[in-house]
C-alpha positions as CSV (number, residue, x, y, z in Angstrom):
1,X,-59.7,18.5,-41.2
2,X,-57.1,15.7,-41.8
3,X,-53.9,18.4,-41.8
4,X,-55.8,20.3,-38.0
5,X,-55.5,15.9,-36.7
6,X,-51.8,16.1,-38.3
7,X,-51.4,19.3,-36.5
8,X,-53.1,18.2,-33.8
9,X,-51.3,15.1,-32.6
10,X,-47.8,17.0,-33.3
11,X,-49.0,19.1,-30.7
12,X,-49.7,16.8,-28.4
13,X,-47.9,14.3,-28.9
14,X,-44.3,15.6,-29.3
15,X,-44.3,17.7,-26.0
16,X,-44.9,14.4,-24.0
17,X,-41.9,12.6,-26.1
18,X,-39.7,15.4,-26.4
19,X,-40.4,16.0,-22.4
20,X,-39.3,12.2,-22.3
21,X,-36.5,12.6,-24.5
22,X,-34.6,16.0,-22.5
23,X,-35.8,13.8,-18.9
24,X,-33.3,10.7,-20.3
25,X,-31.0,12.6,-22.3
26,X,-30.4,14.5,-18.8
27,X,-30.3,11.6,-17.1
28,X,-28.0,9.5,-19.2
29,X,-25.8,13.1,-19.2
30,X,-25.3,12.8,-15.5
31,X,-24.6,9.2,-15.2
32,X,-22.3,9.7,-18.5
33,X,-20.7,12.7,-16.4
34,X,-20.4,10.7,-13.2
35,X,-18.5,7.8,-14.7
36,X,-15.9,10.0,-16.8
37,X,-15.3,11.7,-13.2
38,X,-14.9,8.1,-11.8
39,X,-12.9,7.0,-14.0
40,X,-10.3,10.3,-14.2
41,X,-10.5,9.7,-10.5
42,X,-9.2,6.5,-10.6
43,X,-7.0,6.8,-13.6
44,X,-5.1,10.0,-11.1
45,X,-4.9,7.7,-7.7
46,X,-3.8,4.5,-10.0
47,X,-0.5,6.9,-10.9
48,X,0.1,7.9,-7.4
49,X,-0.7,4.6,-6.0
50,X,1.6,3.2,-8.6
51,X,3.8,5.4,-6.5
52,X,3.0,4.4,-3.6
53,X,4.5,1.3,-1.8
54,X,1.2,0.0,-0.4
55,X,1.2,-2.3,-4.1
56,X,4.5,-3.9,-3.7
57,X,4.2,-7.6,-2.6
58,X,6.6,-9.4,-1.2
59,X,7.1,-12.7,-0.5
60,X,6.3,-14.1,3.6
61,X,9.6,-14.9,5.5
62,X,10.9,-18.4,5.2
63,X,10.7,-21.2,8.1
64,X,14.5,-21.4,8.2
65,X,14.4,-17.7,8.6
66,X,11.9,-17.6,11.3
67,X,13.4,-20.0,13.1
68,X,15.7,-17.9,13.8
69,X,14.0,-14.9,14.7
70,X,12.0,-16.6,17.0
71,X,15.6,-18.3,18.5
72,X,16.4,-14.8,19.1
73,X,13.4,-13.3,20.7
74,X,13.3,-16.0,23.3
75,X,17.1,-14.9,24.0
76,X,16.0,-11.1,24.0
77,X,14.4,-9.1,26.6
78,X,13.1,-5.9,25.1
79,X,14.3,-6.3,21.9
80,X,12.7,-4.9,18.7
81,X,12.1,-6.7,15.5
82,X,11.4,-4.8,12.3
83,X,9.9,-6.8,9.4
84,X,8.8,-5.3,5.9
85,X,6.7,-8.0,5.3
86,X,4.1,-10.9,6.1
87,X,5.4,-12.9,9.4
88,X,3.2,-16.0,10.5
89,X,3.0,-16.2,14.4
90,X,4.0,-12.5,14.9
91,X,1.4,-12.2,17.3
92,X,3.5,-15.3,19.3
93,X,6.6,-12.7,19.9
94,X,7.3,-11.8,23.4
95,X,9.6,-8.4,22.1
96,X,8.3,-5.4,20.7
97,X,7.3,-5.6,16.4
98,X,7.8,-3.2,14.2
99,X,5.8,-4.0,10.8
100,X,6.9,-1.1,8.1
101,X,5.5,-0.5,4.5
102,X,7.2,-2.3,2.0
103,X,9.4,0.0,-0.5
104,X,9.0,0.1,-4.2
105,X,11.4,-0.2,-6.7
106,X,10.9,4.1,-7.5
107,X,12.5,4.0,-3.8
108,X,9.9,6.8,-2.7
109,X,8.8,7.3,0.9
110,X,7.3,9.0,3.0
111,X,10.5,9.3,6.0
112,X,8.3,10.0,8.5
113,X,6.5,6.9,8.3
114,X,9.8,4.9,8.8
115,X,11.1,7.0,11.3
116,X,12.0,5.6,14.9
117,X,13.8,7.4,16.8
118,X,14.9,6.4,20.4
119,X,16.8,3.9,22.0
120,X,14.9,0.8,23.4
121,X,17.5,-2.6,23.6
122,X,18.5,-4.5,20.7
123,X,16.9,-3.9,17.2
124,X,16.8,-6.4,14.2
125,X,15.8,-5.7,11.2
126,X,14.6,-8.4,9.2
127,X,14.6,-8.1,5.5
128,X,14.4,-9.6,1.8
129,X,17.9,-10.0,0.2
130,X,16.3,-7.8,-3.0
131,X,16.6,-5.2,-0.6
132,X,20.2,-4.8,-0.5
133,X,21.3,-1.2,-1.4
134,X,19.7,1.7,-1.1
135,X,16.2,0.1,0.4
136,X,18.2,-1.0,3.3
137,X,20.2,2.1,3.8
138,X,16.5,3.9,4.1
139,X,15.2,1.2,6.6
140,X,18.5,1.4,8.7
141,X,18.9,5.3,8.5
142,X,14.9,5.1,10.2
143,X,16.7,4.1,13.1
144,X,19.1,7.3,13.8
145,X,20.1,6.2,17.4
146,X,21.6,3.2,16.6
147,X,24.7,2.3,15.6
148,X,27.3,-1.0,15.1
149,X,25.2,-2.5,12.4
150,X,26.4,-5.7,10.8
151,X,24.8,-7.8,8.8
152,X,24.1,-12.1,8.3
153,X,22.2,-14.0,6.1
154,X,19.2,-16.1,7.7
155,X,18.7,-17.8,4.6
156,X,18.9,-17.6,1.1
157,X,16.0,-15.2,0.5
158,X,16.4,-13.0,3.9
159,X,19.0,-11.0,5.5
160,X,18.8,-10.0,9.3
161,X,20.7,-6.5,10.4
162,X,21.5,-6.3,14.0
163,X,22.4,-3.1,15.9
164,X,22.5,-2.3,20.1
């Protein structure tokens, strides 16, 4: 009678656990499942992102340099001002603003994001002196329509390039 109780609460007893057991096990195999996806998700958009130029930081324009930016959109009418980076008091600008992704240092881009074409008054392009060389030649090759660029420093750390 002893071995039938053995038996007995084997029978009973392990469906319930082993019910228990498969019920977690599944459970713990989705959320297992669900993170490894999360994580090869993440681990693909980190390399594009790292691609991308949406992580580059730069540094925000200088007062000395937006001095004189703001000098020369109070001389401009219907000017445009193109910046690749943070400018306090843009919103205080009586021309038109152009705001365009930073470029990363892998100098890939999407053209057709940087792409202005037209003619609309003078255009100044305001950039970082670490963008000199082929960063610049993207920014100013955006603008197809115009031409006579030249170039002056604004300060140490930023360059303004001026076409009409």
């Amino acid at each position: 009678q002893r071995i039938k109780n053995k038996y007995h609460f084997r029978q009973k007893l392990f469906p319930s656990i082993l019910k228990k057991f498969l019920t977690i096990t599944r459970l713990s195999s989705i959320g297992i499942l669900f993170v490894l996806s999360t994580l090869l998700y993440y681990s693909c958009h980190k390399e594009n992102s790292s691609n991308s130029t949406a992580t580059v930081a730069l540094q925000p324009i200088d007062q000395q340099s937006l001095k004189q930016v703001m000098a020369l959109d109070k001389q401009n009418k219907q000017a445009t001002f193109v910046f690749v980076n943070e400018v306090p008091g843009i919103s205080a600008m009586h021309n038109r603003v152009i705001t365009l992704p930073p470029i990363g240092n892998d100098l890939r881009i999407d053209f057709d994001q940087y792409l202005h074409k037209g003619h609309n008054g003078p255009l100044y392009i305001i950039l970082p002196d670490n963008y000199a060389g082929p960063k610049e030649k993207f920014i100013m090759k955006a603008f197809p329509d115009y031409k006579g660029w030249y170039g002056s420093m604004l300060s140490n750390k930023f360059v303004m390039y001026a076409a009409k």
